[in-house]
N, C-alpha and C positions, 0 to 999 in steps of 0.2 A: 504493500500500500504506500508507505513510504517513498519506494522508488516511482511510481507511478504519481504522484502528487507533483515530484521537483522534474518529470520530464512533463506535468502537463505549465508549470512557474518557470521552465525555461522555453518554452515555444509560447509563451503569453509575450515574455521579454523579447523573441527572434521574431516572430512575427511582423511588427513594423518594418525589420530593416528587410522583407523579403520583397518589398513592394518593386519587382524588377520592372517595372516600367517608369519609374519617376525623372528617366533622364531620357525617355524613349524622342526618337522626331520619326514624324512621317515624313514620306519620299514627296507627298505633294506640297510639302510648307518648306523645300530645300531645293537652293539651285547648285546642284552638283559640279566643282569645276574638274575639268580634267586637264587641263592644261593656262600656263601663264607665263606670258609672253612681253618679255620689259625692253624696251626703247627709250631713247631719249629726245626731248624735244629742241627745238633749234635754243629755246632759252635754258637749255641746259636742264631741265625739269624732268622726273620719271615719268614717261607713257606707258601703264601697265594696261595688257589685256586679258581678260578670262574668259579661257574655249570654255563655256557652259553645254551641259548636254539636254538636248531635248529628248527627254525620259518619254515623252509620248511617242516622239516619231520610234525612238529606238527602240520600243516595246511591241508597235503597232508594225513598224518597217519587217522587211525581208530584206538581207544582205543580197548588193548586189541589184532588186527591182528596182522599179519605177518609186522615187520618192517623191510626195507631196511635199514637200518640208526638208532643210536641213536639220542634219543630226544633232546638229552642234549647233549655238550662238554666240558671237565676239564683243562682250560689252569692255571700252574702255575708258581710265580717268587717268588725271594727270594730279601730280604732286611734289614740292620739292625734295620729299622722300617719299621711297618707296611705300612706307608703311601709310604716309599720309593718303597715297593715291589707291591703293589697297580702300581701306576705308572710305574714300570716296563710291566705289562700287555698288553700294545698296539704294544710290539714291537714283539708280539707272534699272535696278533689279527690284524685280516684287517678292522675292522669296529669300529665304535668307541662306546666305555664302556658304555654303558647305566644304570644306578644304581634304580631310583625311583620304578622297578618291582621286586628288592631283597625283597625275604618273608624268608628268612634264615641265620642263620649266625650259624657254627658250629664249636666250639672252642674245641682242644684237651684237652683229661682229662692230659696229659704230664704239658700242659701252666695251667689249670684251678690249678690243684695241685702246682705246683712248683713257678711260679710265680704270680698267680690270673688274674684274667679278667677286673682289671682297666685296663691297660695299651691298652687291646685291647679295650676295649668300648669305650675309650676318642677318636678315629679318627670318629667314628661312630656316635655318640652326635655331632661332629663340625661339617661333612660334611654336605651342604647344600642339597645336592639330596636325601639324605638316612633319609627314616623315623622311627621316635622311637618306632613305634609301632611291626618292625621285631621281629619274634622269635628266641629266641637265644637257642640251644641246646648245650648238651656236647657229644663227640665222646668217649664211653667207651672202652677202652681196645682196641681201632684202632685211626690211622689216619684219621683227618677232610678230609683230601684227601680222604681216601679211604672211607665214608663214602658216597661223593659225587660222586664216581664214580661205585657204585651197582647200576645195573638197575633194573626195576620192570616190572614185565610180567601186570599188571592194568594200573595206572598212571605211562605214559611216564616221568615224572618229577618228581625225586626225592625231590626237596625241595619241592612241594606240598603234595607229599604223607604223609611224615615226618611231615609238619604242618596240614593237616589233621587227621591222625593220632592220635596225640597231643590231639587234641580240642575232638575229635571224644571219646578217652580214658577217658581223661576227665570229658565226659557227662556220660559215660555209664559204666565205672570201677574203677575210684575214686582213680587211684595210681599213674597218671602224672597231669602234669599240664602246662600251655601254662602261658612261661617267656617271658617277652619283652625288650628290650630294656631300656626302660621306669620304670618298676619293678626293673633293676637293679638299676639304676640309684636313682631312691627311696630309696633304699636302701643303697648306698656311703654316701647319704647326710641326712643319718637319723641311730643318732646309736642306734634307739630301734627295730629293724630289720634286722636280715642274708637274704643274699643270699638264693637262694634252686632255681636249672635250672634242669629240666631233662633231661637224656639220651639215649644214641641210640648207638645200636651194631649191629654188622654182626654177624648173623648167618650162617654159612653152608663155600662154597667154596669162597674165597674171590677174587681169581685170574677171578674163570671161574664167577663170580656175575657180571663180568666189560664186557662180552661175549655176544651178543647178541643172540647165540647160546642159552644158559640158558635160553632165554623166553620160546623156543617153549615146553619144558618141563610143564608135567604138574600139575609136584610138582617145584617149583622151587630150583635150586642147591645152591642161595643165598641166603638173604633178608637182610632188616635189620628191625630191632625187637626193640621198647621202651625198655628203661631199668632202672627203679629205678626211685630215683630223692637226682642229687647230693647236698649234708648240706655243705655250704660255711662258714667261718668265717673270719672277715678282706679282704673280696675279695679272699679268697684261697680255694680250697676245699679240706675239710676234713675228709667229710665219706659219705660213698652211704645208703641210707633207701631205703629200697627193700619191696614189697610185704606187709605184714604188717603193717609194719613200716610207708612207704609210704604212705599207706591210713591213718594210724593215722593223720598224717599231716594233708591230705586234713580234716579230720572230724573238726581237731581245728580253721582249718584257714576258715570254712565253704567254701570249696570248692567242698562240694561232692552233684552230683543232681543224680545221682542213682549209685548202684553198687549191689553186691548178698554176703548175708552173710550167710556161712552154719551154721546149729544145728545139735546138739546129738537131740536122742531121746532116752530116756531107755538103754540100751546097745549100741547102734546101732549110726553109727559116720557118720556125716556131712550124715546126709539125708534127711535133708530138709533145703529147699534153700528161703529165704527170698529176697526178690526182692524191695531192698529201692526206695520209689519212691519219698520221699523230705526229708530235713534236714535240721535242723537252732542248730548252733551254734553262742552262746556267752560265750564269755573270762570279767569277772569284778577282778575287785583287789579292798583290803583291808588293811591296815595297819596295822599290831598287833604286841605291843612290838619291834615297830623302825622297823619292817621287812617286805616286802610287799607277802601276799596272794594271791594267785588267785583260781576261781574257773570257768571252764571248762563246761558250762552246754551245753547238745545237744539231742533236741529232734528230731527222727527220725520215719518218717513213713511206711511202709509196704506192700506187699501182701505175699501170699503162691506162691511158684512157681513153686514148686515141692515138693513132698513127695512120697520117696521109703522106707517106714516102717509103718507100720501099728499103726494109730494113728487116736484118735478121734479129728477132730477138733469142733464136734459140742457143745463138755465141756469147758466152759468158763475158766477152771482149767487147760486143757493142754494149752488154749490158754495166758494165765498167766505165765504160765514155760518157754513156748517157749521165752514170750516176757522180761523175766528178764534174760534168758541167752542171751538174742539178747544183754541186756544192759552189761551184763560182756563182750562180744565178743569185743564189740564198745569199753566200758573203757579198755582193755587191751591192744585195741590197740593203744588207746591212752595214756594210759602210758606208753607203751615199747619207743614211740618216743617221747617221753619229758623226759624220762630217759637219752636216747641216746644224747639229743639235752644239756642236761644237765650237764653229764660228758665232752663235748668238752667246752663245755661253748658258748654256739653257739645261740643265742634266733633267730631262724627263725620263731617263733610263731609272733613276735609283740606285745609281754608281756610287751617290754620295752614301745612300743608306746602308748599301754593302759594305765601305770604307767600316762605316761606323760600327758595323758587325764586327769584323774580321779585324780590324787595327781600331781600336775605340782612343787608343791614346793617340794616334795620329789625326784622327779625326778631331777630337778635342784642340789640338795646335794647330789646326789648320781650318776648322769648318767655316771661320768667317772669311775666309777668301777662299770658299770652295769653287764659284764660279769660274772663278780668272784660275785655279787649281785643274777644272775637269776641261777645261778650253784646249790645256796641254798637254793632259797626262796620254799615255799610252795605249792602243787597244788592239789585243790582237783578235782576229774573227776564226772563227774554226767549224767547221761544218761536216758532217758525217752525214750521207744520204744511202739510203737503202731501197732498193727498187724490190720487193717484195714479188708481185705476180704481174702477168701482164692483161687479165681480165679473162676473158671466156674465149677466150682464142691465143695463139701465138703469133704467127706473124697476121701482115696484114692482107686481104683478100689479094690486092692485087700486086703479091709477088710470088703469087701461086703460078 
């Protein structure tokens, strides 16, 4: 009885606090953003924009059909900070700002160049609703406005598209890479690492891309298209690595899980396509003569993916050629961007970080002239490639 009495005196007490809906919102008193898009204005003022989602269309819509309606809405306000301008937004919006479904935030190459992207990430870090984990892109050679306001004839939602996109590149082309929040921030409070966010442009018409006319076409009149991935230093951006370049990056900082690298054959250019199917890189440093070394090593594996040249693969000897210009391909490309990364004085590799790994008391005497330090230090590139198989055939049809 006893027991029975103090469990019905403590569910008298639990009960208030079980009222699980006293912080509840409905989906119709919230305007969901999924994307925010900051520019600046000719008087130097924040232009912030939020890609809002219209919950109607995107619940009533089919991917892909005929829309009545865009997916998404672009309201913007202007402020001598960002936060001010933020705030400004509800008096444009009848529902109220919803933040924790933001997966984007897309800063102008204008702000990233001229001023850097501290000042806009410190609102983004404090707020409580906004998580660190957003991707952050840079708008090339257009407005973060107008970035968010190209519609796409597939996904209805531009910031999805863009962060899929991203991650998507990523896995299967090895020349962008997916920036957080978080990775910047890494990098403010660590000076053995830059910056590096990639970007995104309009291609085609930019007025009629805002049209919802443009879907039904079935090349579309817009898009918008990755592009590059911008080299920061101090917070500022300082040069775009393209193509190239851009994979060089991804091979050093071991972010590449597959991509295609063409070969020569005999005369005959880029006709056969190598199909990386894994990659490990490691960065170590050494000391020599007061100055720090590093060495670059990356070994990469393979298939054939094509071949349009007549060529024997069943000779252990072609497949040797093949796999030692696989390794000059790789090391070139990886030294054009540590050249590039070099002359700005810019370590987006995390050469300084390994220093401070591996020699911590060198790093200690030296960190505040790291830049003008990794501008000149040493790097050797070393590459090991492996041609694994050559796909569902051996040679090519027509050397039969």
């Amino acid at each position: 009885m006893k027991f029975k009495k103090m469990i019905k005196i403590v569910l008298i007490f639990l009960l208030p606090l079980l009222s699980g809906c006293w912080n509840s919102k409905e989906l119709t008193d919230l305007s969901i953003i999924s994307a925010i898009g900051i520019d600046k204005t000719d008087k130097g003022q924040f232009h912030v924009s939020f890609q809002i989602i219209n919950a109607a269309e995107v619940a009533t819509g089919q991917e892909g059909g005929t829309r009545n309606a865009s997916a998404t809405v672009v309201y913007s306000a202007i402020g001598n900070t960002l936060f001010e301008a933020i705030r400004q937004i509800p008096q444009k919006v009848p529902r109220r700002i919803y933040f924790p479904h933001t997966n984007l935030i897309v800063i102008s190459e204008e702000i990233a160049a001229a001023e850097g992207i501290h000042k806009v990430i410190d609102w983004f870090e404090r707020d409580h609703e906004f998580r660190t984990n957003i991707q952050v892109i840079i708008a090339r050679e257009s407005k973060a406005k107008d970035i968010l306001k190209i519609l796409s004839p597939v996904e209805k939602i531009a910031a999805k598209k863009i962060t899929n996109e991203i991650e998507t590149t990523e896995k299967t082309w090895g020349v962008n890479l997916v920036t957080e929040i978080d990775d910047i921030i890494h990098s403010f409070v660590n000076n053995g690492k830059e910056i590096v966010i990639s970007g995104i442009k309009i291609v085609g018409d930019q007025q009629e891309g805002q049209n919802l006319e443009h879907l039904q076409h079935s090349e579309p009149i817009a898009s918008l298209e990755l592009s590059g991935i911008a080299l920061f230093k101090d917070g500022k951006l300082l040069h775009w690595l393209n193509d190239t370049a851009a994979r060089g990056y991804i091979w050093i900082i071991d972010r590449v899980q597959s991509t295609i690298i063409n070969l020569d054959y005999q005369d005959q250019k880029n006709c056969i396509a190598i199909e990386v199917l894994r990659s490990n890189s490691v960065v170590q440093s050494v000391i020599k003569n007061g100055k720090p070394t590093f060495t670059v090593s990356v070994n990469v594996e393979g298939n054939i993916g094509e071949a349009n040249c007549p060529v024997d693969f069943e000779k252990y000897k072609t497949i040797d050629e093949l796999e030692e210009q696989m390794d000059d391909v790789i090391a070139n490309e990886i030294k054009q961007t540590i050249s590039i990364a070099q002359q700005r004085k810019a370590d987006i590799f995390g050469f300084g970080n390994r220093l401070h790994q591996q020699h911590p008391k060198f790093w200690n005497k030296y960190e505040d002239s790291w830049p003008e330090l990794f501008s000149n230090s040493e790097v050797n590139v070393q590459v090991q490639s492996f041609i694994r198989r050559t796909g569902m055939r051996s040679n090519p049809i027509h050397t039969n």
